[in-house]
DRENTORPA-960550 format. One record per residue: residue in three letters; y, x, z of N, C-alpha, C, O, CB in turn. Coordinates in Angstrom, 1 decimal, m for minus. Glycine has a CB too. Layout:
N
 type    n_v    n_u    n_w   ca_v   ca_u   ca_w    c_v    c_u    c_w    o_v    o_u    o_w   cb_v   cb_u   cb_w
  ALA      Y      X      Z      Y      X      Z      Y      X      Z      Y      X      Z      Y      X      Z
...
***
This chain:
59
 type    n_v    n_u    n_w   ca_v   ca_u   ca_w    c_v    c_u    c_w    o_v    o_u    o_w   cb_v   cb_u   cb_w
  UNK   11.2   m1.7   27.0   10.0   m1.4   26.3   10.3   m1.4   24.8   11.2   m2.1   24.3    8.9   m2.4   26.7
  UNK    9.4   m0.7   24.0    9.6   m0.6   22.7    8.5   m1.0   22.2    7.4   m0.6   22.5    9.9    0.6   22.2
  UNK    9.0   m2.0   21.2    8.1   m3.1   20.1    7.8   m1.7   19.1    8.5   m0.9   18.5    9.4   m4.6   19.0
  UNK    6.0   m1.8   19.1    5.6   m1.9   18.0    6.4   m2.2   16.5    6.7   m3.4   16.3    4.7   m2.7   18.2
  UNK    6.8   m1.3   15.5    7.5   m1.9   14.4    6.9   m1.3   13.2    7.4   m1.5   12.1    9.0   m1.5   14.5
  UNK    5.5   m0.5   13.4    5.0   m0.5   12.1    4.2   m1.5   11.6    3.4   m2.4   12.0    4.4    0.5   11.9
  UNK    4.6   m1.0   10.5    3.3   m2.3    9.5    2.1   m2.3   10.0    1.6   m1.2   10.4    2.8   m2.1    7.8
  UNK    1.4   m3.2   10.0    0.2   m3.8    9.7   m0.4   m3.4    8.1    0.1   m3.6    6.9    0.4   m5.4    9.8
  UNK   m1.9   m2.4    8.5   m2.4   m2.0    7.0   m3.3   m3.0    6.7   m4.4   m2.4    6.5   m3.2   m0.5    6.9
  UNK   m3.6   m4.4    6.4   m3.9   m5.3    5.8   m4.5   m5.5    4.6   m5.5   m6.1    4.4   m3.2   m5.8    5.9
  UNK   m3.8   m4.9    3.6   m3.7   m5.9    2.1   m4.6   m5.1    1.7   m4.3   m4.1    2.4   m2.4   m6.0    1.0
  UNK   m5.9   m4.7    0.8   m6.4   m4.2   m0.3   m5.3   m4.4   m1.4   m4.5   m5.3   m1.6   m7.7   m4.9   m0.4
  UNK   m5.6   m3.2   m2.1   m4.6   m2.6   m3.2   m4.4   m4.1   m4.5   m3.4   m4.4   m5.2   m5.5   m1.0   m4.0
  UNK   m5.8   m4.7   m4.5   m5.1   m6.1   m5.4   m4.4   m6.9   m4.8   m3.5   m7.3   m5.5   m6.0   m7.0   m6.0
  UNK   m4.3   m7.5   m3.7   m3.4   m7.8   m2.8   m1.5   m7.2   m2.8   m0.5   m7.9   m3.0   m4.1   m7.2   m1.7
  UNK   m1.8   m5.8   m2.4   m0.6   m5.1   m2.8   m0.1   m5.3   m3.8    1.1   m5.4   m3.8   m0.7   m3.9   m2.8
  UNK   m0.5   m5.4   m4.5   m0.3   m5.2   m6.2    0.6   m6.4   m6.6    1.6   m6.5   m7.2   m1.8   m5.3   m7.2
  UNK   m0.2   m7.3   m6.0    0.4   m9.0   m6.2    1.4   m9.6   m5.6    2.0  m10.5   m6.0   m0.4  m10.1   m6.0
  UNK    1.6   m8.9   m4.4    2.9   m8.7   m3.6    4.0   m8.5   m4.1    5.0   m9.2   m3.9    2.8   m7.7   m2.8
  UNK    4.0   m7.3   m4.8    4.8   m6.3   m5.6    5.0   m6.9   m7.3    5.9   m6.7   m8.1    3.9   m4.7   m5.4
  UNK    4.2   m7.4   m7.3    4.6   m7.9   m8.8    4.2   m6.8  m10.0    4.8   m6.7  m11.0    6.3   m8.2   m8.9
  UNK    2.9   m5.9   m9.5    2.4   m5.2  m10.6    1.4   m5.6  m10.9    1.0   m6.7  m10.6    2.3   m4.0  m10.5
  UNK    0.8   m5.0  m11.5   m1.2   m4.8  m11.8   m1.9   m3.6  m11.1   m1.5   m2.5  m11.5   m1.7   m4.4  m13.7
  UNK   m2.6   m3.6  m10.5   m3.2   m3.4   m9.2   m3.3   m1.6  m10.1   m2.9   m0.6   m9.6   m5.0   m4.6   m8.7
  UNK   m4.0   m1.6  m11.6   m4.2   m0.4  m11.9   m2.9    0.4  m11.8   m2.9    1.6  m11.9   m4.8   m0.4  m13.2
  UNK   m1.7   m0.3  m11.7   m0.4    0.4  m11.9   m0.1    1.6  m10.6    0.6    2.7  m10.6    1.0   m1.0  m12.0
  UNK   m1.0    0.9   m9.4   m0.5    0.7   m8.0   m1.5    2.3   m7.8   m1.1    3.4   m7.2   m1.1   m1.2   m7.1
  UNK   m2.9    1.9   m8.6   m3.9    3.3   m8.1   m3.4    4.4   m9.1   m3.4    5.6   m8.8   m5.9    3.1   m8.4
  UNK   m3.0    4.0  m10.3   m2.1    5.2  m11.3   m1.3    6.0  m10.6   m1.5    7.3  m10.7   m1.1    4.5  m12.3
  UNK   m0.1    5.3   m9.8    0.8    6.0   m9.1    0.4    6.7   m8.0    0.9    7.8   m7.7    1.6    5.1   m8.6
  UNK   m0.6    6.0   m7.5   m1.4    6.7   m5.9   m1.7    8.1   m6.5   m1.1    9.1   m6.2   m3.2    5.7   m5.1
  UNK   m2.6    8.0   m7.1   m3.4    9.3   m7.9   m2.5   10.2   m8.3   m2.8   11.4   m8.0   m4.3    8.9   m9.3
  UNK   m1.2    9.8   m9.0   m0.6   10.7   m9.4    0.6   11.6   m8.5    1.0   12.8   m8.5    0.0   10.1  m10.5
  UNK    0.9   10.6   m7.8    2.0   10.8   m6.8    1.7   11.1   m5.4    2.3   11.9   m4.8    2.9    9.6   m6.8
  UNK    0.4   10.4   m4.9    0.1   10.3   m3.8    0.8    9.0   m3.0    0.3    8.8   m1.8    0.3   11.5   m3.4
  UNK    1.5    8.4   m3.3    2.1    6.9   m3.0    2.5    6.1   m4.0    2.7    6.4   m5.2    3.2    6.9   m2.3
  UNK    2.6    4.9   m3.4    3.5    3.8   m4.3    5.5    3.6   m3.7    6.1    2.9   m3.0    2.5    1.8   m3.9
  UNK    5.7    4.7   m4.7    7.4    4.9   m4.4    7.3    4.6   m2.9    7.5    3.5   m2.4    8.5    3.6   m5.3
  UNK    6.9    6.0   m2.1    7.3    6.1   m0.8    6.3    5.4    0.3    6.3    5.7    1.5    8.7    5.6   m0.7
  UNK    5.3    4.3   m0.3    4.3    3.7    0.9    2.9    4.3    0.2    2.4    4.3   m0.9    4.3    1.7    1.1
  UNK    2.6    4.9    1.5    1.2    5.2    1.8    0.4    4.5    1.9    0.8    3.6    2.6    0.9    5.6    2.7
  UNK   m1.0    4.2    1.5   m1.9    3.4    2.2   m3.3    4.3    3.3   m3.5    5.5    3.4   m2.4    2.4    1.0
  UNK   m3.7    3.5    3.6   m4.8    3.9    4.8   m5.7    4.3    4.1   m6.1    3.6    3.2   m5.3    3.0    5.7
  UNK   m6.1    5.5    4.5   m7.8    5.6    3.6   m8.7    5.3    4.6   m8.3    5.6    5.7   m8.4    7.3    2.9
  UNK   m9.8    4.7    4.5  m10.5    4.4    5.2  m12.1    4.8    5.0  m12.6    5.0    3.9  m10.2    3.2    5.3
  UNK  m12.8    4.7    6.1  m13.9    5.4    6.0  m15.3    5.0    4.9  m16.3    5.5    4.6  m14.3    5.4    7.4
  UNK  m14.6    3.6    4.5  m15.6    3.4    3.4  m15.5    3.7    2.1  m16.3    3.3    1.3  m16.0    2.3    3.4
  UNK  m14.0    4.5    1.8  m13.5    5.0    0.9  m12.4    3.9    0.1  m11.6    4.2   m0.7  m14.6    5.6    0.1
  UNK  m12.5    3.2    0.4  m11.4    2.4    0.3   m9.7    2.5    1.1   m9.5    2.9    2.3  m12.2    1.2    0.6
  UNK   m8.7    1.9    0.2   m7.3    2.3    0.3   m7.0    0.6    1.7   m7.8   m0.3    1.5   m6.3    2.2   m1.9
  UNK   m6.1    0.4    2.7   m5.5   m0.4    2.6   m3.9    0.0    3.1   m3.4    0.9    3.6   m6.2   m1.3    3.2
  UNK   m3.6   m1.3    2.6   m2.1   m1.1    2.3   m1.4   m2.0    3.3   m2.0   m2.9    3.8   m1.6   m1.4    0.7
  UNK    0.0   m1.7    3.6    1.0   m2.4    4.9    1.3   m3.8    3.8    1.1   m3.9    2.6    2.8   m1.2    5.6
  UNK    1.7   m4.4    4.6    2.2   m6.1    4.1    3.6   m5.7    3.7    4.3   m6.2    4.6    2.2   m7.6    5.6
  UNK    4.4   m5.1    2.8    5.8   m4.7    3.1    5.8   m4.6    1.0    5.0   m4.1    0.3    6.1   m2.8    4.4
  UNK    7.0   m5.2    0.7    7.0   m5.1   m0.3    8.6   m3.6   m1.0    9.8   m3.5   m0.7    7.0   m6.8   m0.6
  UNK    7.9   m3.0   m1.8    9.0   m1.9   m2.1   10.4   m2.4   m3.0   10.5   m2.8   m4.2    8.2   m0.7   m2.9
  UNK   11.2   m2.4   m2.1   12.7   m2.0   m2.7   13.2   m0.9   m3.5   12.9    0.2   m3.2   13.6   m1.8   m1.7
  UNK   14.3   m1.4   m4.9   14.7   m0.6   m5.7   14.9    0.4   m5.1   15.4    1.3   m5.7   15.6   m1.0   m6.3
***
């Protein structure tokens, strides 16, 4: 049988942010511009809000 191995979308973007060691505006700057934070997606959700996997990004 095969384990489940994706993330968990958990964190609200200040959360993420603090994870990662930025400022949360750095995190929606990138989103907006790029459409991710260097390669992670977050969830859009129906109340218009972002959430994000528990996974912190590597160089």
């Amino acid at each position: 049988m095969e384990k489940n191995t994706a993330p968990k979308y958990t964190l609200s973007t200040d959360e993420f942010a603090t994870r990662n060691r930025v400022k949360a505006q750095t995190v929606r700057a990138r989103l907006c511009n790029t459409g991710s934070y260097f390669g992670v997606r977050p969830l859009k959700l129906a109340n218009g809000r972002t959430a994000w996997p528990d996974v912190q990004v590597q160089k």
